[in-house]
C-alpha positions as CSV (number, residue, x, y, z in Angstrom):
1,X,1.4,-28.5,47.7
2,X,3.1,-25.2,49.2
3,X,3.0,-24.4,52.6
4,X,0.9,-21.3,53.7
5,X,3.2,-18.5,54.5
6,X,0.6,-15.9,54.9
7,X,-2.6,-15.7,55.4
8,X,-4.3,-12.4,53.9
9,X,-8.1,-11.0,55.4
10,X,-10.0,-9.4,52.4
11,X,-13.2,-6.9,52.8
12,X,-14.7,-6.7,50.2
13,X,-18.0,-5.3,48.0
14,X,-20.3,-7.5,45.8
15,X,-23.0,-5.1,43.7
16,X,-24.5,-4.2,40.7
17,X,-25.2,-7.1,37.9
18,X,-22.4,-9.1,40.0
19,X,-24.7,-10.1,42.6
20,X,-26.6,-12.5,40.4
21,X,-24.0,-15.0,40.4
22,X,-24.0,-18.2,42.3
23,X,-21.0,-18.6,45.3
24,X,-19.9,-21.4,43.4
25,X,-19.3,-18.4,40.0
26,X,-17.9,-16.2,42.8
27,X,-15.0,-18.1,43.7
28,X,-14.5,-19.0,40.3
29,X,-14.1,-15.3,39.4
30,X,-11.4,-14.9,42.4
31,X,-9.7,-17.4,41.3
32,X,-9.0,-16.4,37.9
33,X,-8.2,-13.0,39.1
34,X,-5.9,-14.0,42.0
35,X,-4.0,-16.0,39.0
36,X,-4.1,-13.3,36.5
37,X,-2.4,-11.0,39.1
38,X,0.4,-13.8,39.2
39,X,0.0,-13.8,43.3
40,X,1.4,-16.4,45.3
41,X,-1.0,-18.4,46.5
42,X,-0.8,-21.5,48.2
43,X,-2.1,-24.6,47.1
44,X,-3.5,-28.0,48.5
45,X,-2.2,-31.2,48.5
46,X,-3.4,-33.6,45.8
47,X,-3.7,-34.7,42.6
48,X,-5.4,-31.6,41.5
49,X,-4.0,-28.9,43.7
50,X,-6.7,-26.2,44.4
51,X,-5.6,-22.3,45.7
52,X,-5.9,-22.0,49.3
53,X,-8.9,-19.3,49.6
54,X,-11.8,-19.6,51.5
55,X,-15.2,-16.9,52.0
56,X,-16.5,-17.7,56.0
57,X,-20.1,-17.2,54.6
58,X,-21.6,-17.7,51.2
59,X,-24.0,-14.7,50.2
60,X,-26.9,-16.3,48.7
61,X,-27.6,-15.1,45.0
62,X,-29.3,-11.4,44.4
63,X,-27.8,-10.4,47.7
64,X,-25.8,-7.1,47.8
65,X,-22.7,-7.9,50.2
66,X,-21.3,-4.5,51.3
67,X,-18.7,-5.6,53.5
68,X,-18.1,-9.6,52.5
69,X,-14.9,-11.3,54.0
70,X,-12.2,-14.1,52.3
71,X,-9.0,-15.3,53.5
72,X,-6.6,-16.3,51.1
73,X,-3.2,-18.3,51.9
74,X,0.4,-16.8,49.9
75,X,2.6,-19.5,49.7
76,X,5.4,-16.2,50.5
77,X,4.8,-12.6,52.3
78,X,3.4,-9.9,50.5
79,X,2.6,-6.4,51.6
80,X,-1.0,-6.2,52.4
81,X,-1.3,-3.3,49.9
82,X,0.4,-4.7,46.9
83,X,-1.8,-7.9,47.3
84,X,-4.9,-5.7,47.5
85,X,-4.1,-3.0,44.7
86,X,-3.2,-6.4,42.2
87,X,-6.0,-8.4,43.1
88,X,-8.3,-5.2,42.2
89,X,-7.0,-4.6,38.8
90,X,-8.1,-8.8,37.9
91,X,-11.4,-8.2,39.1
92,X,-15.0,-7.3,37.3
93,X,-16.9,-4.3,37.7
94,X,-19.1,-4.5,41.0
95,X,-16.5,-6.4,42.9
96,X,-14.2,-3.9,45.2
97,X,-12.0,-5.1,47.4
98,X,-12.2,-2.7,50.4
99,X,-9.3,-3.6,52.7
100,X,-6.3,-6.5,52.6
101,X,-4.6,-7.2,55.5
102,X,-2.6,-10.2,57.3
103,X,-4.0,-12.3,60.0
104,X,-3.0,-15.1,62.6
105,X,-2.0,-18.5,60.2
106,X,-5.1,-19.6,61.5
107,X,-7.7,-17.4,61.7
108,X,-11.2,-17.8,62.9
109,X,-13.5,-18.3,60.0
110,X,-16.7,-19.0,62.2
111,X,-19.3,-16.0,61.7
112,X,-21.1,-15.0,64.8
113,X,-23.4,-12.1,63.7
114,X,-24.6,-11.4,60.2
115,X,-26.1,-7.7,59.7
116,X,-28.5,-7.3,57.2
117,X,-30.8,-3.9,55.3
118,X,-33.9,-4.5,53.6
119,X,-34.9,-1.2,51.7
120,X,-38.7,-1.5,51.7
121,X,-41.3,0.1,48.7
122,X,-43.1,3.0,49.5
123,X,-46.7,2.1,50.9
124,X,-45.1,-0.9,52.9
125,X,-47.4,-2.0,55.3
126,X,-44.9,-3.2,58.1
127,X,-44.3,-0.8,61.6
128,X,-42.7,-0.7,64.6
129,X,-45.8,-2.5,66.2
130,X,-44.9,-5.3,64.2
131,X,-41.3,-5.3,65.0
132,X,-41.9,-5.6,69.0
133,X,-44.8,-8.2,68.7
134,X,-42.4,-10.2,66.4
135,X,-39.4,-9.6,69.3
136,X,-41.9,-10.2,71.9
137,X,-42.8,-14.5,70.7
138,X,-40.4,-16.9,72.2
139,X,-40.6,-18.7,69.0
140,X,-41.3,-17.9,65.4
141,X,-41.4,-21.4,63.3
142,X,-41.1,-21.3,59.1
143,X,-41.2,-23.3,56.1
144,X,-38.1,-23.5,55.4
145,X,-38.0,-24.7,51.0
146,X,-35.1,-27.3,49.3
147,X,-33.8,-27.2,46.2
148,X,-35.3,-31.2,46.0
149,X,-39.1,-30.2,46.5
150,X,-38.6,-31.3,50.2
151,X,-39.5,-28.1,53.1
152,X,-38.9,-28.3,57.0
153,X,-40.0,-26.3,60.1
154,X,-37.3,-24.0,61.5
155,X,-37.9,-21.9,64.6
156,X,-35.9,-18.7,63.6
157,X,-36.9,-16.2,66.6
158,X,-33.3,-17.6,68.3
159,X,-31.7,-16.1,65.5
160,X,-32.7,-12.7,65.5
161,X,-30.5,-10.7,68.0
162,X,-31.4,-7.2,67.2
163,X,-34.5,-5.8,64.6
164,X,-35.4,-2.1,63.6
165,X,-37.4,-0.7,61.1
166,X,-35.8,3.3,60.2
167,X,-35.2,5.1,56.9
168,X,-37.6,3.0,54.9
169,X,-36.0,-0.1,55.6
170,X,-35.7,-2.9,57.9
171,X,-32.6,-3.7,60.2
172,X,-31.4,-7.0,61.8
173,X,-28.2,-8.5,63.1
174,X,-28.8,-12.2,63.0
175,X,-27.0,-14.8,65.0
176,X,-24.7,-17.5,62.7
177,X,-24.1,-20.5,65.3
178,X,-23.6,-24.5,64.2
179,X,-27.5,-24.8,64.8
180,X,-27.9,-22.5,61.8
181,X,-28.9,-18.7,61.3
182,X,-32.1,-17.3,59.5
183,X,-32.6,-16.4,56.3
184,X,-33.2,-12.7,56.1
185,X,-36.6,-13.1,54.1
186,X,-38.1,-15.7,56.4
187,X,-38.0,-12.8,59.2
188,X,-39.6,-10.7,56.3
189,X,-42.0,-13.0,56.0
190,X,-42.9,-13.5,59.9
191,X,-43.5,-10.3,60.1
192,X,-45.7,-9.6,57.3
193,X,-44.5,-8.0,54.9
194,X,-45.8,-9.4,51.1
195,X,-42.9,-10.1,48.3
196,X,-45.3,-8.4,45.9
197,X,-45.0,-5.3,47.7
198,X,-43.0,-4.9,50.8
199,X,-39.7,-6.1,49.2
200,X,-39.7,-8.0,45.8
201,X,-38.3,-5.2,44.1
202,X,-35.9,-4.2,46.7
203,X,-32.2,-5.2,47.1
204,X,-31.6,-7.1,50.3
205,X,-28.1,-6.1,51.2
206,X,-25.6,-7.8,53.7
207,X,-23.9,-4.9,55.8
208,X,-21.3,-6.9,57.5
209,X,-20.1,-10.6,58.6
210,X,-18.5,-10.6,62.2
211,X,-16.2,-13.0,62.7
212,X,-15.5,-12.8,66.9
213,X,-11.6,-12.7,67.2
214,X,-10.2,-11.3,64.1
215,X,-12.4,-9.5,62.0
């Protein structure tokens, strides 16, 4: 094990063929490319000691993530910018890391808002009067599918903090609290838009995670 020294904040961008990988493929990739770049990352405690890095909130697969967050923990101080400009050169092609900088030893990693962009195909048949009659219901309850075949019921409207349609595409800031937070296509869905029109075809993108006290 080796004790945390520093703990660095990455933004970073997730596009292109990239997106089609799992979070589990994801944190493979960074951790090859943190070792490749010979940083000096921390480790766990254990018979098989794992790097101490660690994304606040997993972007589900086919997502674009424009502005994704990860800590990592150096096991010695390193300038923010050396970190960031080493890390960059280990990574693939639709993974750029947008900012590095050091945080509190221990920061908060507990999203509060996720903000989300749904481009939408041209003859979409969602408006603004959809939008307010969606904000307007004091609950909105989905089929929420597992991976096992099993589904639940999941009342999503106390999730949705903010909702806009503009430019061709929907907007929506989304809470992210220990109850749970919506699924981006599930509002979609409430409102009315159809997966063989609407949005299929389109890429859903992730415009930021907000983490409350140290972004």
């Amino acid at each position: 094990m080796s004790q945390v020294r520093q703990n660095v904040r990455i933004r970073f961008k997730k596009e292109g063929d990239v997106r089609f990988i799992s979070h589990h493929d994801l944190m493979r990739v960074f951790e090859r490319a943190l070792r490749r770049a010979s940083l000096p990352v921390a480790t766990s405690k254990g018979h098989n000691p794992r790097p101490r890095f660690s994304f606040p909130a997993a972007l589900s697969v086919g997502y674009v993530g424009l502005n994704e967050v990860a800590d990592v923990g150096l096991a010695r101080w390193l300038a923010p910018v050396d970190f960031r400009r080493r890390l960059q050169g280990e990574l693939p092609d639709g993974i750029t890391v947008l900012s590095a900088r050091t945080t509190p030893a221990n920061p908060n990693r507990q999203p509060d808002e996720l903000s989300y962009r749904i481009p939408l195909l041209a003859g979409h048949a969602l408006s603004p009067e959809c939008i307010n009659a969606f904000l307007a219901r004091s609950q909105v309850v989905v089929t929420r599918h597992r991976g096992n075949g099993r589904s639940k019921q999941v009342e999503i409207r106390q999730f949705v903090k903010a909702l806009r349609l503009t430019g061709g595409a929907v907007h929506m800031l989304l809470a992210c609290t220990n109850r749970g937070t919506a699924r981006p296509e599930e509002v979609l869905e409430a409102l009315g838009a159809r997966q063989d029109r609407d949005y299929l075809f389109s890429s859903i993108e992730r415009t930021h995670v907000n983490l409350p006290s140290s972004n």
